[in-house]
C-alpha positions in Angstrom: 96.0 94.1 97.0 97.2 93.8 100.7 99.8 91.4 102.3 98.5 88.7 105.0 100.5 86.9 107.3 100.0 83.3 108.8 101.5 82.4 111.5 102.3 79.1 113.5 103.7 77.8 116.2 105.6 74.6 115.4 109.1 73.1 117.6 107.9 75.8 120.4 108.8 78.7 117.4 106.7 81.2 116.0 106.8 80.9 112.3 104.9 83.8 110.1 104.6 82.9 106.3 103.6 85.7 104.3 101.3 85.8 101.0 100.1 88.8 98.7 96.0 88.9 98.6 93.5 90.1 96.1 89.9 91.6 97.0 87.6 90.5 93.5 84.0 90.9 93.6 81.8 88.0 92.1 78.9 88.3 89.5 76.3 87.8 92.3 77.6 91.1 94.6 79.9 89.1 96.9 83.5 89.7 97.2 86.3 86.5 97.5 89.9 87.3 98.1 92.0 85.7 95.7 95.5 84.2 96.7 98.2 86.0 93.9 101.4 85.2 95.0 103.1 83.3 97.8 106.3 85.0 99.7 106.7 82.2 102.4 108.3 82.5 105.6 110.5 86.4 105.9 112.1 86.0 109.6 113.5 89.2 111.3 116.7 89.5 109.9 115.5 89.3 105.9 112.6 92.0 107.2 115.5 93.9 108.4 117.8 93.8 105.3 
């Protein structure tokens, strides 16, 4: 599991929404990465506390 961040521009702002991801391998050999669990947006100063 590893963390991925998104982010966006939107109003001129940099926005980075934040989501915990899953590597699972499939039947056939290929591997998918499965979304668990959404965190949403974490600006500086909850990153900071």
């Amino acid at each position: 599991m590893f963390l991925r961040c998104k982010t966006r521009k939107k109003d001129g702002k940099t926005h980075r929404y934040w989501s915990v991801v899953e590597n699972c391998r499939r039947k056939g050999g290929g591997m998918v990465q499965r979304h668990v669990l959404y965190l949403g947006e974490i600006n500086d100063a909850q990153r900071a506390a």
